[in-house]
PDB file of N, CA, C, O and CB in Angstrom:
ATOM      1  N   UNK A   1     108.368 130.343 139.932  1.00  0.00           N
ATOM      2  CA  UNK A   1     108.464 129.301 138.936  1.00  0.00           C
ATOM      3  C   UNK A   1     107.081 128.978 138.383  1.00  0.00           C
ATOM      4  O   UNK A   1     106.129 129.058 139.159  1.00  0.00           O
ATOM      5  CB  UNK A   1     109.117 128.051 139.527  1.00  0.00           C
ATOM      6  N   UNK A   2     106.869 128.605 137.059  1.00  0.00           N
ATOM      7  CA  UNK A   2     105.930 128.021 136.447  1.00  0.00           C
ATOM      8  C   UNK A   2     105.659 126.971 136.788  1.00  0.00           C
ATOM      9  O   UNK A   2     106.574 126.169 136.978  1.00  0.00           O
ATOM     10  CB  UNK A   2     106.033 127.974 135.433  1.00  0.00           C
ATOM     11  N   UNK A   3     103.961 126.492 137.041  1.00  0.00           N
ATOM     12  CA  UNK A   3     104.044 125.111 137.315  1.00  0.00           C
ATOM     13  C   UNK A   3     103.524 124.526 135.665  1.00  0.00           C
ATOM     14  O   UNK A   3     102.484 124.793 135.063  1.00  0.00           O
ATOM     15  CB  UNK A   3     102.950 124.647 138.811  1.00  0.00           C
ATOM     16  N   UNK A   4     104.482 123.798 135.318  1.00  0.00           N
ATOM     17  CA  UNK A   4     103.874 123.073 133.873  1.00  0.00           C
ATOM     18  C   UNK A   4     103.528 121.372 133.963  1.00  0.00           C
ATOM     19  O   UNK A   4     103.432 120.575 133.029  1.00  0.00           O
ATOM     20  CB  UNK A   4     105.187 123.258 132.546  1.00  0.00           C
ATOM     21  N   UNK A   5     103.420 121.197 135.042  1.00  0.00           N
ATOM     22  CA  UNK A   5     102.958 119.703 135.406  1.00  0.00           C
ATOM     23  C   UNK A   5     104.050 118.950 135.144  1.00  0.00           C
ATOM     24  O   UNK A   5     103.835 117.747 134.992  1.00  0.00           O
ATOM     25  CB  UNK A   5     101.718 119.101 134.602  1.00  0.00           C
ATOM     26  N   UNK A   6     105.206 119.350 135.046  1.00  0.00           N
ATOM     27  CA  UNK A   6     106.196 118.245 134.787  1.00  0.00           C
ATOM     28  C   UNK A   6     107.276 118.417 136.219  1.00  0.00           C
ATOM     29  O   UNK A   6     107.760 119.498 136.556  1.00  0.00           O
ATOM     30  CB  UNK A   6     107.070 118.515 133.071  1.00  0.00           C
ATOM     31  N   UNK A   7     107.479 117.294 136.839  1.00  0.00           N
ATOM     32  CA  UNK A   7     107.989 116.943 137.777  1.00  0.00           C
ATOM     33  C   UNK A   7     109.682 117.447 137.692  1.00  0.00           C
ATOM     34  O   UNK A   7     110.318 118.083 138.533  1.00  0.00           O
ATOM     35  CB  UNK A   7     107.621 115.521 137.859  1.00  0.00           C
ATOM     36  N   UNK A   8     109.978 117.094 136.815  1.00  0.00           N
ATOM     37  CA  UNK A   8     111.380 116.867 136.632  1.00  0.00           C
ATOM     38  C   UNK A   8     111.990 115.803 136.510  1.00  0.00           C
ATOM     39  O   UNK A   8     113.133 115.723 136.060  1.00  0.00           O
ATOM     40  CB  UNK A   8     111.943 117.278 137.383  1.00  0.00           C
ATOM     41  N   UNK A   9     111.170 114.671 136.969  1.00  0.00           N
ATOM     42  CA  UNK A   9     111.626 113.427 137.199  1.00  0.00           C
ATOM     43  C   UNK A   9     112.294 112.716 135.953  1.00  0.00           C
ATOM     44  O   UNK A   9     113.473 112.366 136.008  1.00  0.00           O
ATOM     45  CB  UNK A   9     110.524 112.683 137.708  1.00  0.00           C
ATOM     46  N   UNK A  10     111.617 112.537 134.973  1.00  0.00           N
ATOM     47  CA  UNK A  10     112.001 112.355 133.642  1.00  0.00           C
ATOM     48  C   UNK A  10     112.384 113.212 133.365  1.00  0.00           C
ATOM     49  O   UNK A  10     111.890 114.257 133.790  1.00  0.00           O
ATOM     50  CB  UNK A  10     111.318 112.022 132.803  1.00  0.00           C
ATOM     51  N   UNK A  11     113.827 113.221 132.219  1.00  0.00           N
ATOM     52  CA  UNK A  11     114.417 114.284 131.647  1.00  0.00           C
ATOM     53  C   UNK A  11     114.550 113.587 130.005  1.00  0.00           C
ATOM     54  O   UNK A  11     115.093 112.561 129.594  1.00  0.00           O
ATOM     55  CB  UNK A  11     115.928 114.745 132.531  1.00  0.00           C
ATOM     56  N   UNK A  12     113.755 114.718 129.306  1.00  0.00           N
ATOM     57  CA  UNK A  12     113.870 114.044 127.492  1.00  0.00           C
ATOM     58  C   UNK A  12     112.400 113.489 127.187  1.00  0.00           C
ATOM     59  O   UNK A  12     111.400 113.358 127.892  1.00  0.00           O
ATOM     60  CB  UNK A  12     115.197 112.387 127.241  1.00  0.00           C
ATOM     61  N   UNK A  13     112.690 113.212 125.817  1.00  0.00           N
ATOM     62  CA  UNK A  13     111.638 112.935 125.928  1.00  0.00           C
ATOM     63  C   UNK A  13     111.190 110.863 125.642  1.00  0.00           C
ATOM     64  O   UNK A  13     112.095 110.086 125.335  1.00  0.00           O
ATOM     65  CB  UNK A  13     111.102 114.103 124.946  1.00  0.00           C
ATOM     66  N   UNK A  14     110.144 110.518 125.775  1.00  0.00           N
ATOM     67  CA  UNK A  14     110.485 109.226 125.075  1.00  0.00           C
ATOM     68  C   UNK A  14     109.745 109.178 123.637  1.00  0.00           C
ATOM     69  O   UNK A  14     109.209 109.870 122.771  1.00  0.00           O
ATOM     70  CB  UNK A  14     110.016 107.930 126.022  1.00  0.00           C
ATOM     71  N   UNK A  15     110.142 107.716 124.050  1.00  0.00           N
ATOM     72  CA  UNK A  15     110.005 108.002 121.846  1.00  0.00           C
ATOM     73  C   UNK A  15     108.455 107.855 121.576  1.00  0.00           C
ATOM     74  O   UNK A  15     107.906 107.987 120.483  1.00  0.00           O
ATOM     75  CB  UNK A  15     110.999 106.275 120.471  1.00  0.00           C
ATOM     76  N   UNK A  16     107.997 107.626 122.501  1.00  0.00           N
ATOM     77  CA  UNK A  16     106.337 107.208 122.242  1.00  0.00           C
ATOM     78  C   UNK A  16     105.894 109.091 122.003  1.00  0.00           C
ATOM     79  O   UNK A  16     105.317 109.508 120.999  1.00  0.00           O
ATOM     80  CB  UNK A  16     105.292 106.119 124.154  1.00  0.00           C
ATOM     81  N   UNK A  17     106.345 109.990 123.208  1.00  0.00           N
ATOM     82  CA  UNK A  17     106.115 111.329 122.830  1.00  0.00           C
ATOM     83  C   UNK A  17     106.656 111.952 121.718  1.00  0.00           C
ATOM     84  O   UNK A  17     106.069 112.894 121.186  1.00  0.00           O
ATOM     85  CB  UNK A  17     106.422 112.021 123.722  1.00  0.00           C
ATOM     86  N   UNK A  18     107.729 111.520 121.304  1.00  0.00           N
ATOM     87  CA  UNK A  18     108.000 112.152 119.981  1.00  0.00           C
ATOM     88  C   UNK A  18     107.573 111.899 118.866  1.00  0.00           C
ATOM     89  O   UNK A  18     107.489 112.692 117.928  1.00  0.00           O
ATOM     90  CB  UNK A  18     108.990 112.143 119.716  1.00  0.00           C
ATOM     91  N   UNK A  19     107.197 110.499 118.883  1.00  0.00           N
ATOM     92  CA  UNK A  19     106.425 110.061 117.662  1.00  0.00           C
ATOM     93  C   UNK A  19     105.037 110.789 117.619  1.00  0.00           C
ATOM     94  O   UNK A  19     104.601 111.230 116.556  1.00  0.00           O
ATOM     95  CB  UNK A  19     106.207 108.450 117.675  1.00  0.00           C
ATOM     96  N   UNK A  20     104.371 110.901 118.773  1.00  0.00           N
ATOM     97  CA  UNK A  20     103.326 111.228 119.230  1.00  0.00           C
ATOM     98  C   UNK A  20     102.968 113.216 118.862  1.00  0.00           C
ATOM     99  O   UNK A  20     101.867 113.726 118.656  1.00  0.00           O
ATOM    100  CB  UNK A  20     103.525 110.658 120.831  1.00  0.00           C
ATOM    101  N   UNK A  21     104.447 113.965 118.901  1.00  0.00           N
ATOM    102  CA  UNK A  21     104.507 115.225 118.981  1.00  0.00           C
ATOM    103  C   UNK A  21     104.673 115.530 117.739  1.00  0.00           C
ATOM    104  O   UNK A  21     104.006 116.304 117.053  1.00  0.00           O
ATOM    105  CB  UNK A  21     105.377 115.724 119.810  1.00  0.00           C
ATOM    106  N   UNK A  22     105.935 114.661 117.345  1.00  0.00           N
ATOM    107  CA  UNK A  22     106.962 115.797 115.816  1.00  0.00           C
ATOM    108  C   UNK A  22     106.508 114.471 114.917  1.00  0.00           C
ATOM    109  O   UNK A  22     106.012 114.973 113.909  1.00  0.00           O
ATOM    110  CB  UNK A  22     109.568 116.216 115.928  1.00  0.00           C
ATOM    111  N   UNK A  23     106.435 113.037 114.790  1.00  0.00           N
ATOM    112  CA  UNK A  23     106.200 111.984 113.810  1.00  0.00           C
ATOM    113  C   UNK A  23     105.425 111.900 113.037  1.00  0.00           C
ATOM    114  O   UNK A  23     105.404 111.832 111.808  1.00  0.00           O
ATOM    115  CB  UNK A  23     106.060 111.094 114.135  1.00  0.00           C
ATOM    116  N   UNK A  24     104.133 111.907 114.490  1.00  0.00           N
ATOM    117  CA  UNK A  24     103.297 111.093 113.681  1.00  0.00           C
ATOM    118  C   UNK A  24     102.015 112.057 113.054  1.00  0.00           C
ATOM    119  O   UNK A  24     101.288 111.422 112.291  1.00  0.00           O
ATOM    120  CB  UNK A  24     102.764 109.809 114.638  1.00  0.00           C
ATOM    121  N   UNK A  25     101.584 113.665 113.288  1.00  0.00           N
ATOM    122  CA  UNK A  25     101.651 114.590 112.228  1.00  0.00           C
ATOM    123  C   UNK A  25     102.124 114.806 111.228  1.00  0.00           C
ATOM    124  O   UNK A  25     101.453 115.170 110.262  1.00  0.00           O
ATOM    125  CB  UNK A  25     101.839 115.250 112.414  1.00  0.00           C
ATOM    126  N   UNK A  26     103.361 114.645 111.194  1.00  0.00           N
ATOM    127  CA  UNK A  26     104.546 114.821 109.922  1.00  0.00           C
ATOM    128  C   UNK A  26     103.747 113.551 108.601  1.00  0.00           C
ATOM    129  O   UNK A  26     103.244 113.881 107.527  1.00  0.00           O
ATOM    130  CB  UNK A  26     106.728 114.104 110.709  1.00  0.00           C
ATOM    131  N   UNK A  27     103.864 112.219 109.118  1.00  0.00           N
ATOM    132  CA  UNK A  27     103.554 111.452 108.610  1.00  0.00           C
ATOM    133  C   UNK A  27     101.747 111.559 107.969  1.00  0.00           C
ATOM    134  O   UNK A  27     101.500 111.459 106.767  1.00  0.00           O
ATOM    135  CB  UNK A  27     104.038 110.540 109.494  1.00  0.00           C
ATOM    136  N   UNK A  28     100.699 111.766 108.992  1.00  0.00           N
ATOM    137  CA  UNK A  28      99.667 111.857 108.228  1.00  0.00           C
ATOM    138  C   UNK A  28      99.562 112.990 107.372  1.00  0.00           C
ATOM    139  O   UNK A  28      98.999 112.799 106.294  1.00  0.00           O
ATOM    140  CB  UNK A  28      98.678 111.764 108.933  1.00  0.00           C
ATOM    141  N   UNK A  29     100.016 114.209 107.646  1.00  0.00           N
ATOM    142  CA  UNK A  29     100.388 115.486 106.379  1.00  0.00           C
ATOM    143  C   UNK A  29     100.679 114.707 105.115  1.00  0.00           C
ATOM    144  O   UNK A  29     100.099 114.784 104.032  1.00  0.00           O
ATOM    145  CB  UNK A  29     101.958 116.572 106.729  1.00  0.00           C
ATOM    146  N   UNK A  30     101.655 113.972 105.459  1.00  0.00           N
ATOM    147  CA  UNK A  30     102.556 114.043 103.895  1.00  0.00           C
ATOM    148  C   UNK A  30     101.826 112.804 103.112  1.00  0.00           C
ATOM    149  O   UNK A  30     102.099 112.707 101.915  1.00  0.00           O
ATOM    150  CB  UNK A  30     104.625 113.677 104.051  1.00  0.00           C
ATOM    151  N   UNK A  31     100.825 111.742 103.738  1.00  0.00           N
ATOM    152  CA  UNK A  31     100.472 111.116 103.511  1.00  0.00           C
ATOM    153  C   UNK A  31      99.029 111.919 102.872  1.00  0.00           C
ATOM    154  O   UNK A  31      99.057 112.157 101.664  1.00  0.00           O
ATOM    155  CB  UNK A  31     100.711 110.268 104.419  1.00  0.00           C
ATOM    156  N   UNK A  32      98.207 112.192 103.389  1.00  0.00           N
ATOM    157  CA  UNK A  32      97.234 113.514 102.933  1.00  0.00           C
ATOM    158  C   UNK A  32      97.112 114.393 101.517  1.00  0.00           C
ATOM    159  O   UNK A  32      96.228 114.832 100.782  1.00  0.00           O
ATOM    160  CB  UNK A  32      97.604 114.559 103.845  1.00  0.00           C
ATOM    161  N   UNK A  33      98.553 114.369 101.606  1.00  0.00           N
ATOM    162  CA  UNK A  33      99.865 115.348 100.515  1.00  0.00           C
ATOM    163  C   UNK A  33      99.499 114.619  99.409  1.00  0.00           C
ATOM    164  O   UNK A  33      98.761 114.949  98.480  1.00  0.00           O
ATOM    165  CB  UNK A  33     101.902 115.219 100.842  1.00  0.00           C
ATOM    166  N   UNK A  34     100.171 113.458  99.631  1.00  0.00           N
ATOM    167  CA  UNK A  34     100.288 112.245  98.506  1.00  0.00           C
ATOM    168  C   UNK A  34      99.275 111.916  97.721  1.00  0.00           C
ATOM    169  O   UNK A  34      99.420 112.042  96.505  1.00  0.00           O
ATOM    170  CB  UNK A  34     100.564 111.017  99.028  1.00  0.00           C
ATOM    171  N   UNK A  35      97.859 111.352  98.344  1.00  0.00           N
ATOM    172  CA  UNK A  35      96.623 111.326  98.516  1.00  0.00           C
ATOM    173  C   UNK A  35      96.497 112.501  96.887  1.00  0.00           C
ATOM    174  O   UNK A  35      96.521 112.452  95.657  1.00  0.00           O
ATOM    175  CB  UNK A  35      96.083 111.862 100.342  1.00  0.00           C
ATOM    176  N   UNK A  36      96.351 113.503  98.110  1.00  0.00           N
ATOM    177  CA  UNK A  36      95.751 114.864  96.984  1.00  0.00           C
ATOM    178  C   UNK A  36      96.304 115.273  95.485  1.00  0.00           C
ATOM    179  O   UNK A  36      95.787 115.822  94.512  1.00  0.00           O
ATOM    180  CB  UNK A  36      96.031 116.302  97.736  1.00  0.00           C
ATOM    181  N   UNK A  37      97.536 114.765  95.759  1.00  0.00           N
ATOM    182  CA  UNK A  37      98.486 115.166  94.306  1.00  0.00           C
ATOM    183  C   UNK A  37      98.038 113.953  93.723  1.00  0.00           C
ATOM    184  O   UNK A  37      97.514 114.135  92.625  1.00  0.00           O
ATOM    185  CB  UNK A  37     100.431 115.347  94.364  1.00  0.00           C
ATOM    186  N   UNK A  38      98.076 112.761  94.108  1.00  0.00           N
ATOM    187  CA  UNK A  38      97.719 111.578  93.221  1.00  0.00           C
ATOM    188  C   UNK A  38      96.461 111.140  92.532  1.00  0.00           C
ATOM    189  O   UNK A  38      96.322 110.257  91.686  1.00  0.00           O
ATOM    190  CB  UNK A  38      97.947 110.636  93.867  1.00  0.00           C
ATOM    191  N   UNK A  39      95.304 112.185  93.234  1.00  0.00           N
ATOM    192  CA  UNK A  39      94.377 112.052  92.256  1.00  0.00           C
ATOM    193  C   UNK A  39      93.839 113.317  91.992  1.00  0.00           C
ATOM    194  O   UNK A  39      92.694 113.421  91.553  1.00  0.00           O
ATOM    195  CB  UNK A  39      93.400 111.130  92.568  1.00  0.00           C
ATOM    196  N   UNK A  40      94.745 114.560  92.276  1.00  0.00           N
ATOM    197  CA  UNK A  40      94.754 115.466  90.883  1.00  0.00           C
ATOM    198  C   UNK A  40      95.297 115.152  90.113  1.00  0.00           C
ATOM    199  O   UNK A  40      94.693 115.484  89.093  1.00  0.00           O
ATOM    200  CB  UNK A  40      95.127 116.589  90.796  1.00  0.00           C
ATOM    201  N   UNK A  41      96.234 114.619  89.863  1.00  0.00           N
ATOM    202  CA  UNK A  41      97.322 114.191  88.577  1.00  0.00           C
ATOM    203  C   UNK A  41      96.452 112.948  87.906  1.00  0.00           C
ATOM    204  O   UNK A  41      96.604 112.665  86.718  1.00  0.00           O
ATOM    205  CB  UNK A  41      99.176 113.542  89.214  1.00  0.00           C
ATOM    206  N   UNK A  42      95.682 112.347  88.616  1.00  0.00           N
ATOM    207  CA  UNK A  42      94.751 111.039  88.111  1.00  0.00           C
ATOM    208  C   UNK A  42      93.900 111.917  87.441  1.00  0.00           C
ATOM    209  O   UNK A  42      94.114 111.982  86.231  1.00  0.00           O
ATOM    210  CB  UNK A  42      93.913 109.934  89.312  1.00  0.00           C
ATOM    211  N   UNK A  43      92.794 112.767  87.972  1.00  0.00           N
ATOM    212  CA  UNK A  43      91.802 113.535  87.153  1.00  0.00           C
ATOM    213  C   UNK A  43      92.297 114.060  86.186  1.00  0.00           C
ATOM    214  O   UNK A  43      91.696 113.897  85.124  1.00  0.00           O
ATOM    215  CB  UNK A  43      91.153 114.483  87.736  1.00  0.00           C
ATOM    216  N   UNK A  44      93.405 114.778  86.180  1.00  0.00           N
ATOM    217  CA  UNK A  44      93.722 115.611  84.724  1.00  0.00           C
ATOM    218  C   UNK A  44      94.407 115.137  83.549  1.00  0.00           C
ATOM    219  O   UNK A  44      94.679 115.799  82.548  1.00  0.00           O
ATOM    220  CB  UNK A  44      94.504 116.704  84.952  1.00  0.00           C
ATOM    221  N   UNK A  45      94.811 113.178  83.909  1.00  0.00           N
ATOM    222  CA  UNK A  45      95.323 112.683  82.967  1.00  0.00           C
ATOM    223  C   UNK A  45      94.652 111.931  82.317  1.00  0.00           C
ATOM    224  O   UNK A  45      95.219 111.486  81.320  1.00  0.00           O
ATOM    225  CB  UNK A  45      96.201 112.246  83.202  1.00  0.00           C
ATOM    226  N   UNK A  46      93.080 111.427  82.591  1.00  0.00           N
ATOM    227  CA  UNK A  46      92.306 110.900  82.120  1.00  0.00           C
ATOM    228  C   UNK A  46      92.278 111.425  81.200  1.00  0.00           C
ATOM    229  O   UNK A  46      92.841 112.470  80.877  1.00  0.00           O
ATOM    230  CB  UNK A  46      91.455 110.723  82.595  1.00  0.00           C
ATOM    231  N   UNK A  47      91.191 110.351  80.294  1.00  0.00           N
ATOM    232  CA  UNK A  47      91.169 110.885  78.794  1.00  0.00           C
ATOM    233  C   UNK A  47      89.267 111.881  78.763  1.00  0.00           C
ATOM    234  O   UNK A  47      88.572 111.808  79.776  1.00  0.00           O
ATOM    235  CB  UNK A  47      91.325 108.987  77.377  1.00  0.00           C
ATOM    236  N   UNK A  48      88.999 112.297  78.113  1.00  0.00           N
ATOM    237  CA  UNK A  48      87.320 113.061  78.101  1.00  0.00           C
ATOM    238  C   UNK A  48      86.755 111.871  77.527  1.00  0.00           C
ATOM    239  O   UNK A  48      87.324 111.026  76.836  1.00  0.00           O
ATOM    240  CB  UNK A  48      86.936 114.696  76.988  1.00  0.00           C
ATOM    241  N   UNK A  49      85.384 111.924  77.961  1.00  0.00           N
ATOM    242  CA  UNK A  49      84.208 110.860  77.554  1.00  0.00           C
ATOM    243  C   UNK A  49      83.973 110.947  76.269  1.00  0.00           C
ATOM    244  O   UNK A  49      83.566 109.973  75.637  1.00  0.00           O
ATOM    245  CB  UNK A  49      82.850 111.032  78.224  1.00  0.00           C
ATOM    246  N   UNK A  50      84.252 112.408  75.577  1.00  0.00           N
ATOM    247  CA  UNK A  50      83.981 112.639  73.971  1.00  0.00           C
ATOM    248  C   UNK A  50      85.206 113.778  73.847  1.00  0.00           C
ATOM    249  O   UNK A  50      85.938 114.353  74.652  1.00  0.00           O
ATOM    250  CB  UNK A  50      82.116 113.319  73.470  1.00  0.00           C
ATOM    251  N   UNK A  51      85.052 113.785  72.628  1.00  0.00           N
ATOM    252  CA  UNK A  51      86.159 114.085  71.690  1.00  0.00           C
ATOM    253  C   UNK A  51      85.351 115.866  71.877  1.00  0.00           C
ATOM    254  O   UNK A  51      84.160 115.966  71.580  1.00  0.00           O
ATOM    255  CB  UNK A  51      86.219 112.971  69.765  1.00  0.00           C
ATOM    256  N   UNK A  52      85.921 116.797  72.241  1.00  0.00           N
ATOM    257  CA  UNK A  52      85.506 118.073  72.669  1.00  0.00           C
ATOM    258  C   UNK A  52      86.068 118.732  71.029  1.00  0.00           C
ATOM    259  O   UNK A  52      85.132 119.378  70.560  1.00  0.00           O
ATOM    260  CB  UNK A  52      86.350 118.699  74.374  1.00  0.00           C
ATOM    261  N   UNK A  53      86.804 118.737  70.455  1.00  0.00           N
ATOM    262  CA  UNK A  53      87.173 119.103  69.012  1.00  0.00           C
ATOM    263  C   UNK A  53      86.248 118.415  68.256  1.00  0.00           C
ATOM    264  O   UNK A  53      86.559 118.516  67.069  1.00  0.00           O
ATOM    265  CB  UNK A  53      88.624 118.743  68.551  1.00  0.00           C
ATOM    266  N   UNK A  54      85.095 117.659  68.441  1.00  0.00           N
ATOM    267  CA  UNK A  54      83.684 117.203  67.540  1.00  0.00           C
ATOM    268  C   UNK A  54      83.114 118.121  67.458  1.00  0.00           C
ATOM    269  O   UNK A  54      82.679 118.382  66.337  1.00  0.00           O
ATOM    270  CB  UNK A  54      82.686 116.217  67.980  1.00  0.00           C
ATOM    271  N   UNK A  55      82.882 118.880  68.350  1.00  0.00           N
ATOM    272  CA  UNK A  55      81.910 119.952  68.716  1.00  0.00           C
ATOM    273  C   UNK A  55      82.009 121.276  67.858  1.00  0.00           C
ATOM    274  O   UNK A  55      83.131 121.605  67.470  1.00  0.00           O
ATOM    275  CB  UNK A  55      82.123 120.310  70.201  1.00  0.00           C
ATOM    276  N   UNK A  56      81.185 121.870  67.613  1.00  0.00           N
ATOM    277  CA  UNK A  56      81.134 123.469  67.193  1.00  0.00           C
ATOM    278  C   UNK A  56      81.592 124.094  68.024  1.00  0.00           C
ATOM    279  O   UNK A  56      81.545 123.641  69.168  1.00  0.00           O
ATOM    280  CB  UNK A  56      79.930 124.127  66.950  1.00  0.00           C
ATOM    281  N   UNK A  57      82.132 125.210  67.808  1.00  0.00           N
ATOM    282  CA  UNK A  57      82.521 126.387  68.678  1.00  0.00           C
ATOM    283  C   UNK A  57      81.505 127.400  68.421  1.00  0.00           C
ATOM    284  O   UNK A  57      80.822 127.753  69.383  1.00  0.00           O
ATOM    285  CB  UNK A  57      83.980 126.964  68.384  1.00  0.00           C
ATOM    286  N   UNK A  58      81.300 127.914  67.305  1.00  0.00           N
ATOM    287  CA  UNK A  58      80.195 128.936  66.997  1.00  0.00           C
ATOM    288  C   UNK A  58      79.402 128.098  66.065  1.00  0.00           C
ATOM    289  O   UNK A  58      79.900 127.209  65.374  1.00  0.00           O
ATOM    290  CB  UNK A  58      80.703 130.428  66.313  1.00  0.00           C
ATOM    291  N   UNK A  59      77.929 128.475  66.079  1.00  0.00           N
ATOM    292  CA  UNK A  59      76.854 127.874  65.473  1.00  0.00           C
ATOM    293  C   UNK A  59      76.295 128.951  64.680  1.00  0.00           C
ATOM    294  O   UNK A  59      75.827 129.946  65.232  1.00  0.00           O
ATOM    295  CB  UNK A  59      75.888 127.252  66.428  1.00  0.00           C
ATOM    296  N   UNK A  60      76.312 128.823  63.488  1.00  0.00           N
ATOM    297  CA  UNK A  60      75.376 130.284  63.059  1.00  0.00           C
ATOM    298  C   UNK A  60      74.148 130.021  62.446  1.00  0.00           C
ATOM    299  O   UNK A  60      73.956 129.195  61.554  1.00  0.00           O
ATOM    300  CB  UNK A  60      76.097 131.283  61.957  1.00  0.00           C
ATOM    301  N   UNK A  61      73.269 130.812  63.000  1.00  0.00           N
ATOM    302  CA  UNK A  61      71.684 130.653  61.854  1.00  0.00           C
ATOM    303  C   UNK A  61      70.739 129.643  62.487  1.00  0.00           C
ATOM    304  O   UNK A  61      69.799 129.053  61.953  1.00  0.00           O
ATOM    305  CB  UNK A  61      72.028 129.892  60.016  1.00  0.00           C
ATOM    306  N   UNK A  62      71.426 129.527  64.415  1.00  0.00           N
ATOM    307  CA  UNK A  62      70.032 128.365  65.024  1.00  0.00           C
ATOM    308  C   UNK A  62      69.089 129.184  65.793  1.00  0.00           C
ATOM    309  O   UNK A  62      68.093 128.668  66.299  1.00  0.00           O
ATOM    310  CB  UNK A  62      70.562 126.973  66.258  1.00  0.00           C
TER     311      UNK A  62
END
């Protein structure tokens, strides 16, 4: 037999370990998630400091 440090005594898990195992990862990911999409979608909906169609594209004769 394997020894995996668990007695047997308890069977299942409690909720402090599950929150602890499958929750509360789940939760800072998606929170992380949120985070990142919300201020890429913030950066690319801003408006530009200047009007980029003011500008020249080609300059001839400088």
């Amino acid at each position: 037999m394997s020894s995996t440090g668990n007695t047997g005594a308890t069977s299942g898990m409690t909720f402090l370990g599950v929150f602890t195992t499958f929750l509360a990862p789940a939760l800072v990911g998606a929170l992380l998630a949120a985070l990142g999409l919300f201020g890429l979608v913030y950066s690319q909906t801003q408006t530009p400091d200047k009007n980029p169609a003011s500008q020249q594209i080609l300059v001839y004769g400088d």
